[in-house]
PALO-285643 format. One line per field, with one value per residue (C-alpha): z, x, y; residue number from 1; residue in three letters. Coordinates in steps of 0.25 Angstrom, whole numbers. Last residue first. Example, Ala and Ser with C-alpha at 12.3 -4.5 7.8 and 13.67 -1.06 7.14 Angstrom:
<nodes>
w: c(29_31)
u: c(55_49)
v: c(-4_-18)
gumi: c(2_1)
fiba: c(Ser_Ala)
</nodes>
This chain:
<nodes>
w: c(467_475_472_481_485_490_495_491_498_513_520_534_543_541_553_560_556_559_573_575_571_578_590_589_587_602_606_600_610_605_601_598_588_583_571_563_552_546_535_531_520_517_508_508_502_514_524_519_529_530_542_543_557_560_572_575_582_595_591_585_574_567_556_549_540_524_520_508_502_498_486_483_476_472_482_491_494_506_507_518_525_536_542_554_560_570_565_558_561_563_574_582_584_587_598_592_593_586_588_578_565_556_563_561_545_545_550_541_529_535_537_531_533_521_511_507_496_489_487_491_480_478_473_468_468_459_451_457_453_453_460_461_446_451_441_449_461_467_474_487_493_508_516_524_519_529_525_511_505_501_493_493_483_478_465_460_449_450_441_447_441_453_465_477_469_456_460_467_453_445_452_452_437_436_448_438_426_435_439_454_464_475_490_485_488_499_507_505_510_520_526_536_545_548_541_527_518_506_501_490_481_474_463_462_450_451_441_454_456_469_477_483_495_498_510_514_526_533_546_555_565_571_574_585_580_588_592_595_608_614_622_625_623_631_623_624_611_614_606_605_605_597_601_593_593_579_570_561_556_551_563_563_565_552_541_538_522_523_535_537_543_555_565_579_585_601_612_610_607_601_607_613_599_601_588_586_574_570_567_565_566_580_587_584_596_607_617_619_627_616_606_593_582_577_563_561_574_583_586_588_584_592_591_597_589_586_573_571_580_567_558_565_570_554_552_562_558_544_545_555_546_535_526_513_506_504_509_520_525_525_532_543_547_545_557_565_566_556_549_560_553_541_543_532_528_515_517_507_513_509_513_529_530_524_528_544_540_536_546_559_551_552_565_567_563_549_539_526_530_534_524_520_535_536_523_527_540_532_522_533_541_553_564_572_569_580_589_583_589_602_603_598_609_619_615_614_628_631_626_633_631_635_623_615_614_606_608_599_600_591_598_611_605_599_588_586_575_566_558_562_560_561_572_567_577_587_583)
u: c(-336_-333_-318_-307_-297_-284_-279_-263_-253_-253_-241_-249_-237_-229_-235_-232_-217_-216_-223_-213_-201_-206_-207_-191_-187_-193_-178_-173_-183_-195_-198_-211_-221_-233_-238_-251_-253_-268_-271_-285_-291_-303_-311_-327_-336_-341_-330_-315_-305_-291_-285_-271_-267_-253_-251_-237_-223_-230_-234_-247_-250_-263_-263_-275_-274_-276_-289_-293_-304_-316_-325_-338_-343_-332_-324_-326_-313_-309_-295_-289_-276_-274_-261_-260_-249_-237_-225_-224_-209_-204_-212_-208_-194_-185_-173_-161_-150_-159_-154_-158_-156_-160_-174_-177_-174_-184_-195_-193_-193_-204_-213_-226_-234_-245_-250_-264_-260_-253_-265_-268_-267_-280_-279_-290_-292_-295_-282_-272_-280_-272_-284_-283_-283_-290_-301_-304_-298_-306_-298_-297_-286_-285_-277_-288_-288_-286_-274_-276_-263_-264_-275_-285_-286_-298_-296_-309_-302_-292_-287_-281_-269_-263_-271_-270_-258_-262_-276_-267_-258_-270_-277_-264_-263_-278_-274_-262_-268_-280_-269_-265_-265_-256_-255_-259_-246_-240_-254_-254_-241_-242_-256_-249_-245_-257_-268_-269_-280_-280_-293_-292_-309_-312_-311_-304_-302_-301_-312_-324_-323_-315_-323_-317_-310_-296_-293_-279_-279_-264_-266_-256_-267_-268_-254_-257_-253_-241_-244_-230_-222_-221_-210_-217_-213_-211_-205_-215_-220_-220_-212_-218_-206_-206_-206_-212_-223_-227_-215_-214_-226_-230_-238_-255_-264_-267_-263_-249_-246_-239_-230_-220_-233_-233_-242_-244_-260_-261_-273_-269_-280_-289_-297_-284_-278_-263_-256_-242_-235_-221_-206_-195_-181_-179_-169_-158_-166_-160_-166_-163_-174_-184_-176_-184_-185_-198_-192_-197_-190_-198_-202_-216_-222_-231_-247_-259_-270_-276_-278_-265_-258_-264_-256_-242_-240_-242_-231_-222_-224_-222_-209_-205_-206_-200_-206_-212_-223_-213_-222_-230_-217_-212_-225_-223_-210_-200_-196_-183_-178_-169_-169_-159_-150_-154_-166_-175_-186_-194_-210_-218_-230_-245_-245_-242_-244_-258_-262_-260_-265_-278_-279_-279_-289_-300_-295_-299_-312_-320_-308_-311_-304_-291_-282_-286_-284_-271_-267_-271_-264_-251_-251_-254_-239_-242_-233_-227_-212_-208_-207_-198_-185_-190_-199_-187_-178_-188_-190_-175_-174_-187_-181_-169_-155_-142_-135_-139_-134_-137_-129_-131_-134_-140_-140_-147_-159_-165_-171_-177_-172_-183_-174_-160_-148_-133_-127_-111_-100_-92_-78)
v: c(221_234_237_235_246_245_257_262_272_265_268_268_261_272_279_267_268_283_280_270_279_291_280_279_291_294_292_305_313_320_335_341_344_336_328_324_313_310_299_298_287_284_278_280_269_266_270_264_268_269_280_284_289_298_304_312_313_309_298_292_281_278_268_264_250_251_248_241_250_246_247_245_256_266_272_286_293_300_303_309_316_326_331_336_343_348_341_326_322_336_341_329_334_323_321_319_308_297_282_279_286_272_273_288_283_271_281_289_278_274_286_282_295_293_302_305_318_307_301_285_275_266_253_246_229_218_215_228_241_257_268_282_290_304_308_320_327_338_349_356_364_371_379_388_402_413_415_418_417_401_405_392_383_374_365_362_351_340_327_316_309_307_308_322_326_325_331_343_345_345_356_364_364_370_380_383_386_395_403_401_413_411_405_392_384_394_391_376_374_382_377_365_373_377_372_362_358_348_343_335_333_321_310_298_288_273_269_264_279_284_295_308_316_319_326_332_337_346_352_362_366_352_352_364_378_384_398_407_404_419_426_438_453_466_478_487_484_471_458_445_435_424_406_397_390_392_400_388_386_400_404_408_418_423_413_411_412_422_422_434_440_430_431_427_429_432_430_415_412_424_435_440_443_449_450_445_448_440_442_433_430_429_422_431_441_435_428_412_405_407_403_405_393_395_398_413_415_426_441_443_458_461_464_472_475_488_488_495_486_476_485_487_471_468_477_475_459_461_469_460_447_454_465_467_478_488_500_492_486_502_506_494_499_488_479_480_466_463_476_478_473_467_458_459_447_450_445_452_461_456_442_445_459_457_445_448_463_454_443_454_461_450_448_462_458_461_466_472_483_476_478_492_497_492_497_510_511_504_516_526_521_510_512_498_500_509_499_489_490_493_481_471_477_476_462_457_461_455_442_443_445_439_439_425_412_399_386_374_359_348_336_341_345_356_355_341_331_326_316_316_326_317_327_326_318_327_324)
gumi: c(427_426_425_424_423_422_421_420_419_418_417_416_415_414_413_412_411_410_409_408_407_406_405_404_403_402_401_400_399_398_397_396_395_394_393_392_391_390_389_388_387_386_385_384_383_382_381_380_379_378_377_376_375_374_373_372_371_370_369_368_367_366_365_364_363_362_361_360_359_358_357_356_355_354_353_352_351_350_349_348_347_346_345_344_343_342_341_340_339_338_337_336_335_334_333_332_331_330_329_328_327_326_325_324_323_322_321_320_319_318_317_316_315_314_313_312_311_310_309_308_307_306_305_304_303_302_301_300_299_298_297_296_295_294_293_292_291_290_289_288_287_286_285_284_283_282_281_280_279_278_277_276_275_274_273_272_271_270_269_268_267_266_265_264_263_262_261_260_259_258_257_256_255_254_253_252_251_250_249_248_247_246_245_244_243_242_241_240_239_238_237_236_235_234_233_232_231_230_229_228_227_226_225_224_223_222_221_220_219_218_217_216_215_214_213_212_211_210_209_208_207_206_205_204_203_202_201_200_199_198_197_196_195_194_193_192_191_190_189_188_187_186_185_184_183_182_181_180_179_178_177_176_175_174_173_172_171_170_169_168_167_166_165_164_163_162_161_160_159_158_157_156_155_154_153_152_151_150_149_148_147_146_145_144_143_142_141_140_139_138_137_136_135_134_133_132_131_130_129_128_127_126_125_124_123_122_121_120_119_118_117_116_115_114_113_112_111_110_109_108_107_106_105_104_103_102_101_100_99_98_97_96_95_94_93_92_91_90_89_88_87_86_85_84_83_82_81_80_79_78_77_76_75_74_73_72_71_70_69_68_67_66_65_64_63_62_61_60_59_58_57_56_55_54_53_52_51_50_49_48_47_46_45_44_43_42_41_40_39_38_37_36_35_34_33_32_31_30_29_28_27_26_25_24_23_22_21_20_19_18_17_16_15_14_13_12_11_10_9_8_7_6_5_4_3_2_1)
fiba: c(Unk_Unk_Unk_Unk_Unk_Unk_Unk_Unk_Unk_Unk_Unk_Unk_Unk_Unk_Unk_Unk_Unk_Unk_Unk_Unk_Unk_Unk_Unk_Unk_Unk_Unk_Unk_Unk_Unk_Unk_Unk_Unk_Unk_Unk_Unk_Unk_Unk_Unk_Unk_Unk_Unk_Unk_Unk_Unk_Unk_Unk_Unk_Unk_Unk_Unk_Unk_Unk_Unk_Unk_Unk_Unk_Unk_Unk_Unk_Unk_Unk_Unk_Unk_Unk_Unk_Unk_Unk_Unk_Unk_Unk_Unk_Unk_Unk_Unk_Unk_Unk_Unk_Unk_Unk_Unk_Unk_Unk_Unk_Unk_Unk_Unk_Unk_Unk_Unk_Unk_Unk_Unk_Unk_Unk_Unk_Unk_Unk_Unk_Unk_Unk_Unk_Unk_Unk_Unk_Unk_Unk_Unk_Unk_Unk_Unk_Unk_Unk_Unk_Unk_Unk_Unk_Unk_Unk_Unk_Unk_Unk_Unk_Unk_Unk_Unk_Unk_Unk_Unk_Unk_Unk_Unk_Unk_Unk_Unk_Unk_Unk_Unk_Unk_Unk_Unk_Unk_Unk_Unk_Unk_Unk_Unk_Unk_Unk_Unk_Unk_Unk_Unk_Unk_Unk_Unk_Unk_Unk_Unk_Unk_Unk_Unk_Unk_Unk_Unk_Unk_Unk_Unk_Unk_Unk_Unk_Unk_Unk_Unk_Unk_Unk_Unk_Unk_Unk_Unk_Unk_Unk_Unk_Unk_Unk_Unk_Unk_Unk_Unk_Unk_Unk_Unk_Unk_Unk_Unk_Unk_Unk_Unk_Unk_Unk_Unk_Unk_Unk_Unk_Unk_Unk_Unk_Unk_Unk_Unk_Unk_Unk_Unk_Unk_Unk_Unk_Unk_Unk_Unk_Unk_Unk_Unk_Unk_Unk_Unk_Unk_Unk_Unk_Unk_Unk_Unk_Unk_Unk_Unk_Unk_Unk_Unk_Unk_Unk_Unk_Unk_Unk_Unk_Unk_Unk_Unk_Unk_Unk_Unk_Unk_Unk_Unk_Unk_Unk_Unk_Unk_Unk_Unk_Unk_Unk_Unk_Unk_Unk_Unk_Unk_Unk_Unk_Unk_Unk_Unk_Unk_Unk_Unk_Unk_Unk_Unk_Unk_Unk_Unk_Unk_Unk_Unk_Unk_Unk_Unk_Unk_Unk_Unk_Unk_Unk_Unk_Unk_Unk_Unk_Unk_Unk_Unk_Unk_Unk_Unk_Unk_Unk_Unk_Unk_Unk_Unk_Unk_Unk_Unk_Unk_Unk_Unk_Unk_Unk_Unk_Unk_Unk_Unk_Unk_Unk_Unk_Unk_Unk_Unk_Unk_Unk_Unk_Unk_Unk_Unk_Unk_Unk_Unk_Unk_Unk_Unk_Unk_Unk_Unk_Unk_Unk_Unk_Unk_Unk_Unk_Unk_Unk_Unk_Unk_Unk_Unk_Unk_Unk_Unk_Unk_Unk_Unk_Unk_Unk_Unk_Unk_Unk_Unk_Unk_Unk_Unk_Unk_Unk_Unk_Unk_Unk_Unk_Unk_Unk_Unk_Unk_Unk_Unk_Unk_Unk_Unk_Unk_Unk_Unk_Unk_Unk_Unk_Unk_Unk_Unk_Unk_Unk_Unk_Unk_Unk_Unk_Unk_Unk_Unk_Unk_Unk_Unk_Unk_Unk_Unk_Unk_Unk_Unk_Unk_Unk_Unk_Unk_Unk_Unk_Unk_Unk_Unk_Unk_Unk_Unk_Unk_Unk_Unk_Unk_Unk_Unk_Unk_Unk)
</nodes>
């Protein structure tokens, strides 16, 4: 008997380990185009109503970028997302006056009908057949492999000369790629029937950003009081968008304000608290609050201790660490997205401290490989204490036998597992 795969952490896709065969007619790609083009061609007219609406949602507009942003935020937010794929149905898109009329449609409904209104601007665009997964074959033609259906526009003022869109995607901003779909391979379809095989925009790891920030003084009684920052881009910005992508009441925007100064210290209490509508996608991510009144500090005989925030966090990876060591030797080669990923993420506390006082430092660590960065920082300025932990990622596959350094560097990371600072009071 051929023994069972055991899965390991991190395993790449594909490797030799995991095997499978995948055929396919013997098409091509501009076959599949031309028959995609042919299908869909008559399915580009506006009707009256859409003419009108068109000209209503960008009248307030001062650029054609200006316009561009509105019909993206109308057809994204403002027609409900249903996916149809019955029979053809699958991939003949809905005329846009029957979108317009029942106000829903699937990825290609959207993407036709968006397509439609910004070629009545005078624009020129395509509809972009791909996998809404990001895992598209581009060595294997057939038409199975997509399940998805972008917008294209063509901006030669702008890098790239092109911008991808994705009107399934609410909460996307202009401009951008739901995660997943980034550097992936789709087929840009013609009208004539001519296409490109395209790899979509990928964001650099600086553009998926986490910061936390909190900043404040400690009295000479132990409390804390200050202002949490949290703000988030790229890939990042999800979270944040789906949580505040609503209208609180004022009973509920009082409760959340609690909540946030719980979670920044426990037993704190907050006030000021600043949103920012998640729907808005032209709004940068962003919360702030003041934290007031905030318990920090425990004694033992002369001296303070000092618990760091949750919102602080460290990396220690030990028991990771300890698990990637038990599995040796490892079969599979390892994705280095999946360890850390494409990021940055941003931690702080700024806190002044009472006359006198100082702060026994932890030591800084710094560690780099190529599965991550990661540097905590401890130091004590005046009366300024500081703290900043920063961890950032990559993408990639490495061979099985480079487990060993992801163990080291998991094991130096986890070096800084520092969750208490000693204080000691000016005399």
């Amino acid at each position: 008997d051929v023994p069972k795969l055991e899965t390991e952490p991190f395993a790449a896709v594909p490797n030799t380990l995991s095997v499978r065969i995948e055929m396919s007619s013997p098409i091509t790609w501009a076959e599949l185009a031309r028959w995609y083009a042919g299908l869909s061609s008559s399915r580009y007219a506006l009707s009256p109503p859409l003419e009108t609406q068109l000209a209503e949602h960008v009248k307030d507009a001062h650029t054609l970028e200006d316009s561009l942003r509105a019909v993206h935020r109308w057809v994204s937010q403002d027609f409900r997302y249903v996916s149809l794929s019955l029979g053809i149905g699958g991939y003949l898109p809905r005329l846009p006056a029957q979108v317009l009329e029942t106000r829903y449609g699937d990825c290609k409904d959207k993407a036709t009908l968006f397509i439609a209104l910004v070629r009545r601007m005078g624009l020129t665009a395509y509809p972009v057949l791909l996998s809404a997964s990001g895992g598209a074959d581009s060595t294997l033609p057939t038409v199975q492999q997509f399940d998805h259906m972008i917008a294209a526009v063509d901006r030669p003022e702008q890098d790239g000369g092109r911008i991808y869109l994705d009107l399934t995607s609410d909460l996307t901003p202009y401009g951008e790629l739901p995660p997943a779909e980034e550097g992936s391979f789709a087929l840009v379809v013609h009208d004539d029937g001519k296409f490109e095989d395209v790899t979509l925009p990928e964001r650099p790891a600086s553009a998926n950003r986490s910061e936390m920030r909190i900043a404040g003084e400690l009295s000479a009684d132990g409390h804390f009081a200050g202002r949490y920052t949290e703000t988030k881009s790229g890939a990042l910005q999800y979270g944040l968008r789906r949580a505040y992508a609503r209208v609180f009441s004022k009973d509920e925007l009082s409760r959340l304000t609690q909540v946030l100064a719980n979670g920044v210290f426990s037993g704190a209490s907050g006030d000021s608290l600043s949103l920012f509508d998640g729907r808005d996608l032209q709004a940068k991510p962003r919360v702030t609050l003041l934290v007031n009144d905030a318990p920090v500090l425990s004694s033992s005989g002369g001296t303070r201790i000092f618990t760091l925030p949750p919102a602080l966090p460290n990396y220690a990876s030990l028991g990771l660490a300890s698990a990637l060591e038990r599995r040796k030797p490892r079969r599979y080669p390892i994705n280095i997205g999946a360890v850390i990923g494409p990021l940055e993420t941003v931690s702080e506390l700024r806190m002044t401290l009472p006359v006198g006082w100082k702060a026994e430092l932890p030591p800084n660590v710094t560690e780099a490989s190529q599965f991550g960065s990661y540097s905590a920082e401890y130091a004590q300025e005046g009366r300024e204490l500081r703290v900043t932990r920063r961890m950032s990622g990559a993408k990639g596959t490495a061979p099985p036998e480079s487990v060993d350094a992801l163990i080291a560097w998991l094991r130096a990371i986890s070096k800084d597992d520092v969750k208490f600072i000693v204080l000691q009071p000016g005399q």
